[in-house]
C-alpha positions as CSV (number, residue, x, y, z in Angstrom):
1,X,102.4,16.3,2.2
2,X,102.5,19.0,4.6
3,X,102.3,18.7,8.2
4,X,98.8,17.6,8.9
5,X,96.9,20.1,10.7
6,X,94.6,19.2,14.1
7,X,91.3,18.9,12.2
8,X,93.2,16.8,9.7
9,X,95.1,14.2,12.4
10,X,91.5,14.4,14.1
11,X,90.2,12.5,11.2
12,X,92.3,9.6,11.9
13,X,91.1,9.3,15.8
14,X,88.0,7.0,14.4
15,X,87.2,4.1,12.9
16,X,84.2,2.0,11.3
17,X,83.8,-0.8,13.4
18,X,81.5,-3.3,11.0
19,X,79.6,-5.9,12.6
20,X,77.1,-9.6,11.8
21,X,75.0,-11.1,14.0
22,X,75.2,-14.8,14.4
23,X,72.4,-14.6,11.4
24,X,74.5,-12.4,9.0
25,X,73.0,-9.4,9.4
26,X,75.1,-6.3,8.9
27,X,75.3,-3.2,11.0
28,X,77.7,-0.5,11.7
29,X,79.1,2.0,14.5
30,X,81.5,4.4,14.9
31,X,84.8,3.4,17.2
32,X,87.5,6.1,18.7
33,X,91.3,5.6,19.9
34,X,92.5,6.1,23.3
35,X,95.3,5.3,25.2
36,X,95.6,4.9,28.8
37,X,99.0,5.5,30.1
38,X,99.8,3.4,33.2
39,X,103.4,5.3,33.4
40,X,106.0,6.2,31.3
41,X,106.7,2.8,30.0
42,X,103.4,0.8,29.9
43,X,100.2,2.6,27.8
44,X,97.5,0.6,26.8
45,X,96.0,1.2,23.4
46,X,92.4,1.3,23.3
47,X,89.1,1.7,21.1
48,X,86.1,3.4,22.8
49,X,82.4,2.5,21.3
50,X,79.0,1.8,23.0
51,X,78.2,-1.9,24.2
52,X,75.0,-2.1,21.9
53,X,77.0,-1.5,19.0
54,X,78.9,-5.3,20.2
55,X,76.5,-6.8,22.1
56,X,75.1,-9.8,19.7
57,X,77.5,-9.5,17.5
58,X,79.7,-13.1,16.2
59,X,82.3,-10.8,14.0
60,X,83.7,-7.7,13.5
61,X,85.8,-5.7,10.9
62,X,87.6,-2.3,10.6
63,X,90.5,-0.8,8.4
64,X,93.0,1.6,9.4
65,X,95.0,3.6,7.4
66,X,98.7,2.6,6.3
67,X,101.5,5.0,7.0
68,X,104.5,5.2,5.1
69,X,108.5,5.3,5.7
70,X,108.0,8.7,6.9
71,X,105.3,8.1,9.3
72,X,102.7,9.7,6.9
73,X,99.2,8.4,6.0
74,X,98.5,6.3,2.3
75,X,95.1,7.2,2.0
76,X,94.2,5.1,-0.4
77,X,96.1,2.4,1.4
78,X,94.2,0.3,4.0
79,X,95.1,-2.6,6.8
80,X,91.8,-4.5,7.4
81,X,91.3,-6.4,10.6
82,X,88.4,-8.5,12.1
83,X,87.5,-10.7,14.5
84,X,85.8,-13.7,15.4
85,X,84.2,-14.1,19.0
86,X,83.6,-10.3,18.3
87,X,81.7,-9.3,21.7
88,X,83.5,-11.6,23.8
89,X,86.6,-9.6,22.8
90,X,85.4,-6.5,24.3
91,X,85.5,-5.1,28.1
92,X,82.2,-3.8,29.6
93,X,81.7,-1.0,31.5
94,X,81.1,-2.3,35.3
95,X,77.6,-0.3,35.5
96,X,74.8,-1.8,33.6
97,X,73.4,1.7,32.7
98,X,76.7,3.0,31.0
99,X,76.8,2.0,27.5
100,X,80.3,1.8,27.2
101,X,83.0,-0.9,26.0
102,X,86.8,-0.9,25.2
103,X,88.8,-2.8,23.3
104,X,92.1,-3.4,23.7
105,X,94.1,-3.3,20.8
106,X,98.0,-4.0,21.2
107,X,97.5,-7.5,19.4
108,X,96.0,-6.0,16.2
109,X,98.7,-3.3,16.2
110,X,101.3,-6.1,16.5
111,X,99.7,-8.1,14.0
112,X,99.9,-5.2,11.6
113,X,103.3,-4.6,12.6
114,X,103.7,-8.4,11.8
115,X,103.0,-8.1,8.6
116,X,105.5,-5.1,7.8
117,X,102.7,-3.1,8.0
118,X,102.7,0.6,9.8
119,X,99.6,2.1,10.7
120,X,98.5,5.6,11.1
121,X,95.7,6.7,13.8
122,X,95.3,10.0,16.0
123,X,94.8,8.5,20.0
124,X,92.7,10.5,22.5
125,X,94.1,10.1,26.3
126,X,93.0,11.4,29.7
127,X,94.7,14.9,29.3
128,X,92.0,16.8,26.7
129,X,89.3,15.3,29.0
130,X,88.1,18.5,30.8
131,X,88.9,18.3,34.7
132,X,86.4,20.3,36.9
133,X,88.1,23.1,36.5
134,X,88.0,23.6,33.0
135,X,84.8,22.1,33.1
136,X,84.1,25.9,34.9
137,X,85.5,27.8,32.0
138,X,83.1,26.4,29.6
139,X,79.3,28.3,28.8
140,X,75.9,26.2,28.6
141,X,76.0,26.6,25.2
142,X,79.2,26.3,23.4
143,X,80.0,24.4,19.8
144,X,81.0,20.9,19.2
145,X,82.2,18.5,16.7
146,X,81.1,15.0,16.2
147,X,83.3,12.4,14.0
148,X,81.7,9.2,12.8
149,X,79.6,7.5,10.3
150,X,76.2,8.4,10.0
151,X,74.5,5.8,8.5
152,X,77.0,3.8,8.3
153,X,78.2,6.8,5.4
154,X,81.9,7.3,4.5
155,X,84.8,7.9,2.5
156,X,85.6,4.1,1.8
157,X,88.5,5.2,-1.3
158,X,90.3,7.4,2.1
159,X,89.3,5.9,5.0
160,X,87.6,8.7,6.0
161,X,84.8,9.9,8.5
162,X,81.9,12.4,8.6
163,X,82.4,15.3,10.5
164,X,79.2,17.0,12.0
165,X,79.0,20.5,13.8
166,X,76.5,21.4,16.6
167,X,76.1,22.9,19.8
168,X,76.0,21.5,23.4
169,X,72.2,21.4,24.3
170,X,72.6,21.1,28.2
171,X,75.5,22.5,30.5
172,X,77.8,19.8,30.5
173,X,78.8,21.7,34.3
174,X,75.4,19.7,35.2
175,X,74.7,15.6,35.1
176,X,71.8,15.9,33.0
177,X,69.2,13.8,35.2
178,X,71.4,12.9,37.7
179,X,73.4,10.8,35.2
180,X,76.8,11.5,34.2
181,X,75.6,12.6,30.7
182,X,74.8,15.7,28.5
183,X,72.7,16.4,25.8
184,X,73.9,18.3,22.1
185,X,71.9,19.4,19.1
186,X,73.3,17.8,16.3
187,X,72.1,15.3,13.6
188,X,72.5,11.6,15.4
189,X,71.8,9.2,12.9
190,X,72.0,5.1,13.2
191,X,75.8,4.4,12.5
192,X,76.8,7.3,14.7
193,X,76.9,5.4,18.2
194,X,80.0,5.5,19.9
195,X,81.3,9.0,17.8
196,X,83.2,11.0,19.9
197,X,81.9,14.6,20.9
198,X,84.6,17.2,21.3
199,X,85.0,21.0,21.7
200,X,87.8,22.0,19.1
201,X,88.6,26.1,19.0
202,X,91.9,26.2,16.8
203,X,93.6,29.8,16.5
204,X,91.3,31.1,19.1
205,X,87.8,31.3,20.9
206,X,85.6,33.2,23.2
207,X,85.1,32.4,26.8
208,X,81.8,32.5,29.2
209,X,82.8,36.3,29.9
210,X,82.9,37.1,26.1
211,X,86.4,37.7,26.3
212,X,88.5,36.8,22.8
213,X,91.7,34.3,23.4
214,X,92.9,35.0,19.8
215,X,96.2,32.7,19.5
216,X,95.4,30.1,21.9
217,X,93.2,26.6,20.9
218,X,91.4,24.5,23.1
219,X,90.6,20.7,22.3
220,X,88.4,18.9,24.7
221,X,86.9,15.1,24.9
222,X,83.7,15.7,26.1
223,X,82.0,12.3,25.6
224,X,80.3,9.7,23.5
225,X,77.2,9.7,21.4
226,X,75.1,6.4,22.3
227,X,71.5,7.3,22.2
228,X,68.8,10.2,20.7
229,X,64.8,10.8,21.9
230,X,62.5,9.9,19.2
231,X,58.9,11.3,18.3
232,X,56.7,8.6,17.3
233,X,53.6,9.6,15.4
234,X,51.3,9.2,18.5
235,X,53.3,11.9,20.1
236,X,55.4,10.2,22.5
237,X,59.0,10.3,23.1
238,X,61.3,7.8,23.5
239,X,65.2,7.6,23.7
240,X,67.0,5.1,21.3
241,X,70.0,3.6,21.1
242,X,71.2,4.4,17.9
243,X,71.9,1.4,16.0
244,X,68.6,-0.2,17.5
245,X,66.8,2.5,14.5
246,X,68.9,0.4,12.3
247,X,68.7,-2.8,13.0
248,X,64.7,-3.3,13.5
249,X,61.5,-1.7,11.7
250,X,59.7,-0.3,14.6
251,X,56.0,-0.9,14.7
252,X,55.7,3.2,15.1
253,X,57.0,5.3,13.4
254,X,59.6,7.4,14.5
255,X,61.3,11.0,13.7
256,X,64.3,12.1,15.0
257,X,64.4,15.5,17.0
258,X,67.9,15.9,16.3
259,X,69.3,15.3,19.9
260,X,72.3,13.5,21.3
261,X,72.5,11.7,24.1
262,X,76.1,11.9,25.1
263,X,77.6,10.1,27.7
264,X,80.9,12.2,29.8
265,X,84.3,10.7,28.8
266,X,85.1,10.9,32.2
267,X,83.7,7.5,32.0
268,X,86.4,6.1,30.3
269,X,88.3,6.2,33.3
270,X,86.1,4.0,35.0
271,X,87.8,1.0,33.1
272,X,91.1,1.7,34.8
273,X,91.0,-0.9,37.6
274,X,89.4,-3.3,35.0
275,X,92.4,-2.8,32.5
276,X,95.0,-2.6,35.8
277,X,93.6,-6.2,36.7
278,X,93.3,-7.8,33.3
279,X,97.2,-7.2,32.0
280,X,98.5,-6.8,35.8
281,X,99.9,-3.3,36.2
């Protein structure tokens, strides 16, 4: 296999975290990879999702992709992990209104490891999270990916997710409502929670001024999908957490307007002293 391009590795930066509830019920979310580097020699390896996709939840179960001697990824080849005591395993964002949870992962990878097994994933970290002064170059409006599993829908033979295009629907140079959030049209669909939202311009792309950068790419985190606004039939709008459409009938119905709530990934940082504390850096 050829050298796998950006949009190709980006497909491994995600995972289907399966869930029960104590009463067996099913659900599914979307998951990302991170890694916070202390310094050169200590990084913690972590997965980003939203806390209401663990909240409640006894077990949980993903697969990652096996690599082979040459560091490339078997498809069709899977390593699957879960875990009891599922929610208890997580760490919780320190603000009640930020629904946001990491998990770190070291164990599982040594697990794996373990077992003679190599794994292959694609890890975000804190340099393609726009600073303020990128944050400056970018337009109200500009285009945006967002990886995950609508749904719950995937390729289960590959290990692969669903990749969905749309466009930022606020400046994400404003805290939309005072929060540090954003908004994007794009299809948000239960399953979705916790996808990552990125800007990716490979080979090129225009700035704010209209000027063409042909040559040069740009890949930015931008944040987290964890909730949409819903239209119920008596005309009122409400916002959602994602997974909540999936896990309970509502007693109105409700129809999606095709908004995101996303939350900034420079939110993630805020689990730095938390993570600094809990292995003692």
């Amino acid at each position: 296999m050829d050298k796998l391009s950006i949009m190709e590795q980006l497909c491994f930066s995600t995972t289907r975290i399966e869930t029960k509830d104590a009463n067996g019920n099913g659900y599914s979310g979307t998951g990302f990879f991170f890694s916070y580097k202390h310094n050169e020699s200590k990084i913690v390896p972590l997965i980003v999702t939203n806390k209401h996709v663990v909240r409640g939840m006894t077990t949980g179960m993903f697969k990652l992709t096996k690599a082979d001697a040459n560091g490339k990824p078997i498809h069709k080849d899977h390593f699957q992990i879960q875990i009891d005591k599922f929610e208890q395993s997580w760490l919780f964002h320190p603000d009640n209104n930020v629904d946001l949870c990491v998990l770190p992962v070291a164990n599982i990878l040594n697990i794996a490891q373990a077992h003679g097994v190599s794994l292959f994933y694609r890890s975000f970290d804190e340099t393609i999270i726009p600073n303020k002064e990128q944050l400056n170059t970018l337009d109200a409006v500009e285009e945006i990916l967002m990886i995950g599993y609508p749904n719950g829908l995937w390729d289960s033979v590959n290990n692969m997710p669903i990749v969905r295009k749309g466009i930022t629907a606020t400046d994400i140079k404003f805290d939309y409502d005072g929060r540090k959030e954003f908004l994007i049209d794009a299809a948000c669909f239960p399953g979705s929670s916790g996808s990552p939202v990125l800007i990716c311009n490979i080979g090129g792309y225009r700035d704010k001024q209209g000027n063409l950068n042909w040559g040069n790419s740009r890949i930015f985190l931008l944040g987290i999908l964890y909730a949409g606004p819903q239209l119920t039939v008596t005309g009122d709008i409400k916002v959602v957490t994602i997974p909540n459409m999936q896990q309970k009938a509502l007693a109105v119905s409700h129809i999606p307007n095709n908004l995101g709530y996303i939350i900034k990934a420079e939110r993630i940082m805020d689990f730095v002293p938390i993570i600094t504390q809990k292995f003692n850096l």
